[in-house]
C-alpha positions in Angstrom: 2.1 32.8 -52.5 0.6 29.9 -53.1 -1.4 28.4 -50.7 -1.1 24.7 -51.1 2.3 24.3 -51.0 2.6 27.1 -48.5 4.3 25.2 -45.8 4.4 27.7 -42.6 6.5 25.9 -40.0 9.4 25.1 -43.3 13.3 25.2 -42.2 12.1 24.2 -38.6 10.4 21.3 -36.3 6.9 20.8 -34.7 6.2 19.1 -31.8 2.6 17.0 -31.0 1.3 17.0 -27.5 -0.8 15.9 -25.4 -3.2 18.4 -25.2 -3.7 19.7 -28.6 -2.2 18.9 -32.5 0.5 21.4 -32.2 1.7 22.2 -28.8 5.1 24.1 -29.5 6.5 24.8 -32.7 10.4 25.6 -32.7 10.9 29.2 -34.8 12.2 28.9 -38.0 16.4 28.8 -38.5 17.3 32.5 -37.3 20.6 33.5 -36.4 18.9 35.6 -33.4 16.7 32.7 -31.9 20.1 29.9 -32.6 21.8 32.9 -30.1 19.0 33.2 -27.6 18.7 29.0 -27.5 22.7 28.8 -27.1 22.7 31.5 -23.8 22.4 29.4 -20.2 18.9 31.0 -19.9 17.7 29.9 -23.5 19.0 26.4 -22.5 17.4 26.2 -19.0 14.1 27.1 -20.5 14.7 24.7 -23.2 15.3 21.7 -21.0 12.2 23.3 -18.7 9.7 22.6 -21.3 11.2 19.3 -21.9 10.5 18.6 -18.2 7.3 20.1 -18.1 6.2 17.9 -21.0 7.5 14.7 -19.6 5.5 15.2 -15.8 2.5 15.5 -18.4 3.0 12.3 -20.0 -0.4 10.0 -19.0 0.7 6.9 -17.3 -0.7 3.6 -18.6 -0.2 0.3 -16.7 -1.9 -2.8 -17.9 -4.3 -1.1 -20.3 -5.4 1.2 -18.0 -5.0 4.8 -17.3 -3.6 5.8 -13.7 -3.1 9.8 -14.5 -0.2 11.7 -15.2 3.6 11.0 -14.2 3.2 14.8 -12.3 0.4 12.7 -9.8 2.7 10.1 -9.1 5.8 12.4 -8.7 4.4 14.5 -6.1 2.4 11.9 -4.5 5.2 9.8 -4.0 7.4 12.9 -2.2 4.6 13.9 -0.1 4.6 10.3 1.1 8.1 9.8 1.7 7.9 13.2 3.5 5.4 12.2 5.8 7.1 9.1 6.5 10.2 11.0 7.0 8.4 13.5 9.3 7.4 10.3 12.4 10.1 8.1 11.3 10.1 7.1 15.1 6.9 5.5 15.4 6.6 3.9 12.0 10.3 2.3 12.8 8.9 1.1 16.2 5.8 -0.6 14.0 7.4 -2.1 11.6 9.9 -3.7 14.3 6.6 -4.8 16.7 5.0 -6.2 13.1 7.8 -8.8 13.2 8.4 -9.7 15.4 4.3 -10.2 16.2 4.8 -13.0 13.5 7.4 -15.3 15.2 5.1 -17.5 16.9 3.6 -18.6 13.5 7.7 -18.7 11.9 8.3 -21.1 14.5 5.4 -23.0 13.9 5.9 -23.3 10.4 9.2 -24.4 11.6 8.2 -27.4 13.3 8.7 -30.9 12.3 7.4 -33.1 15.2 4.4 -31.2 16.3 3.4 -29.0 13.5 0.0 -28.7 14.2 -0.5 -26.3 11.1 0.3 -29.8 8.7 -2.1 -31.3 10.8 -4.3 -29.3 10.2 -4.2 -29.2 6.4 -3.1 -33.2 5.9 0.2 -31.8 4.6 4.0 -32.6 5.2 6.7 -31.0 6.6 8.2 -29.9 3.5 5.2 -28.8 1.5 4.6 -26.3 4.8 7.9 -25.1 4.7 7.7 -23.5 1.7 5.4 -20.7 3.4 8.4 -21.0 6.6 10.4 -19.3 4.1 7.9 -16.6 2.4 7.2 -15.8 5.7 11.2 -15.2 6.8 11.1 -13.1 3.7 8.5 -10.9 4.7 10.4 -10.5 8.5 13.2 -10.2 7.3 11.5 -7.3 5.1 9.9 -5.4 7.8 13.4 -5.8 9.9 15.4 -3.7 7.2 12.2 -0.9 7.0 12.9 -1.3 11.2 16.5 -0.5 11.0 16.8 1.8 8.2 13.8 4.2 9.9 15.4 3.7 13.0 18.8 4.4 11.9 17.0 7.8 9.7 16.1 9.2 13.3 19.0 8.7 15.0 21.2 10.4 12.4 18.5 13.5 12.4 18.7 13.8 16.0 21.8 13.5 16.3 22.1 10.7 19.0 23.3 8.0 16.5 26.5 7.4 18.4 25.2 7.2 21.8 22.2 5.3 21.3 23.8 2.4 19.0 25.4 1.0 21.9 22.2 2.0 24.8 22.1 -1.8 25.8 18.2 -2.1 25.0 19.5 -0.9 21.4 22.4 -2.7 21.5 20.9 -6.0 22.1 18.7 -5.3 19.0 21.3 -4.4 16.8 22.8 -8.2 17.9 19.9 -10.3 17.1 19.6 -8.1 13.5 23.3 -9.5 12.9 21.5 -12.9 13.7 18.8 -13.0 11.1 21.5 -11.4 8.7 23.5 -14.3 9.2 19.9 -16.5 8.4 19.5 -14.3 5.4 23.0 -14.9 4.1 22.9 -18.7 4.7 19.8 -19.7 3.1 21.2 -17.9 0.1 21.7 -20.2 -3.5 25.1 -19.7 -3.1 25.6 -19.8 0.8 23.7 -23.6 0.5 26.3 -24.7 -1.2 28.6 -25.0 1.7 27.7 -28.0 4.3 24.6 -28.3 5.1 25.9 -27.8 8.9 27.1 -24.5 8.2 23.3 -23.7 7.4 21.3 -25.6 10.7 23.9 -24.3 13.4 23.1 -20.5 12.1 19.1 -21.1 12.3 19.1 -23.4 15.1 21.4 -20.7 17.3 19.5 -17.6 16.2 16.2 -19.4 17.1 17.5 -20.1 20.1 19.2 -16.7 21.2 17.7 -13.5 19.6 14.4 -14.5 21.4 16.3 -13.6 24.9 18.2 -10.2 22.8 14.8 -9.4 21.8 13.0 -9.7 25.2 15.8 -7.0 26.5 15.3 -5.1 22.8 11.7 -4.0 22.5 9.3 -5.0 26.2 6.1 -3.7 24.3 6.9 -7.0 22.3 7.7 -9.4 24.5 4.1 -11.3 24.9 5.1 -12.7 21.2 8.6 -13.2 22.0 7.6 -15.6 24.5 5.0 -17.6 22.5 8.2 -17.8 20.1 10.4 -19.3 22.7 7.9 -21.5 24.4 7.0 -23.4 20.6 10.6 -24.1 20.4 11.7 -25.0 23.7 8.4 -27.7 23.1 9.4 -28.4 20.0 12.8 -29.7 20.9 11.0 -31.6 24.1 9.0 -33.3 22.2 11.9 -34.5 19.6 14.0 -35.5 23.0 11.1 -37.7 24.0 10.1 -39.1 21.2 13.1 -40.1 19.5 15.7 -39.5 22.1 18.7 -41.0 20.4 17.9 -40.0 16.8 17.8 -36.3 18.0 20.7 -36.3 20.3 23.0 -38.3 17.9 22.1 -35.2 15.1 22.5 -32.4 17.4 26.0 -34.2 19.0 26.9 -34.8 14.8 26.2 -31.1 14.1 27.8 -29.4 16.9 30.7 -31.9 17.6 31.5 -33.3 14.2 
């Protein structure tokens, strides 16, 4: 035969790997390999080695090599496992991490005594841009609170009967609250009257301070501060423009 135009792998495919030039050569067309391929255990193996060439894959993310897609598949797993395993405690975290940043939310908030604008010569408005990356990060850490929280009462079996315990309970009502915040100060929501808008922030700043207090006690230090900003917040708008602030509030409320 002759040797240079002696083509070994002719009538069939070769596949390039990662790991050498020719990783896996399919056989040559044969009526007993076409059989063996078609049976369910010729196909699992078939699509086995596919999957055992894709975890092998490297994985390259902005020019730079961060392993192989079998790293990041396991790694992931084993760390949703171990999230799954104290669900309990992280949920309780994430829930005290929130609400630890109210007292800075309702500074942000402030427009007559803002003492962060104060601080860095700024208005109002320019600070309230970081009002509202912060009420996405809350809001954020609230879903992680409820969706752990949820995760451990379904496991355990107690769903139903702790949903409606009223420490639990009284959370689950000031959630609906910053739902109805993250629904409002949608694109679309603002659309509507502006009224629509102040009435849901200015009622869920008010209330789901006192739902919280009942909710979570370990928390209730920051729950306070939260309360006591706004409570002086709206003092000082009384006293300083008393007929401005009560003719808005009576124009909202009682249009």
């Amino acid at each position: 035969m002759d040797p240079i135009n002696y083509n070994p792998f002719h009538g069939g495919t070769a596949i390039f790997g990662n790991h050498g030039l020719w990783t896996n050569c399919v056989v040559p067309n044969s009526p007993t390999v076409k059989a063996q391929l078609q049976r369910p255990s010729g196909r699992f193996a078939s699509q086995w080695r596919k999957v055992v060439w894709w975890f092998s894959d490297d994985v390259y993310f902005l020019g730079l090599h961060w392993g192989q897609k079998d790293e990041w598949v396991l790694g992931t797993i084993w760390t949703a496992w171990l999230l799954v395993i104290d669900c309990f405690h992280l949920a309780k975290r994430f829930g005290a991490i929130a609400v630890s940043q109210l007292p800075i939310q309702y500074l942000l908030a402030l427009k007559a005594l803002n003492p962060i604008a104060w601080i860095f010569g700024s208005s109002h408005e320019y600070i309230n841009r970081y009002h509202r990356v912060l009420g996405r990060i809350i809001y954020g850490l609230l879903w992680l609170h409820l969706i752990f929280y949820n995760a451990y009462f379904i496991m355990q079996g107690i769903w139903l009967k702790r949903i409606f315990d009223s420490a639990v309970f009284c959370g689950v009502l000031a959630s609906l609250g910053y739902h109805g915040i993250a629904t409002t100060a949608m694109r679309k929501a603002r659309e509507y009257p502006y009224r629509l808008f102040f009435i849901t922030h200015l009622a869920v700043a008010l209330f789901t301070p006192v739902l919280l207090f009942f909710h979570a006690s370990s928390a209730r230090f920051y729950i306070a501060e939260a309360f006591a900003i706004f409570i002086l917040d709206l003092a000082v708008r009384l006293v300083m423009r008393p007929y401005s602030t009560r003719t808005y509030v009576r124009t909202v409320f009682w249009p």
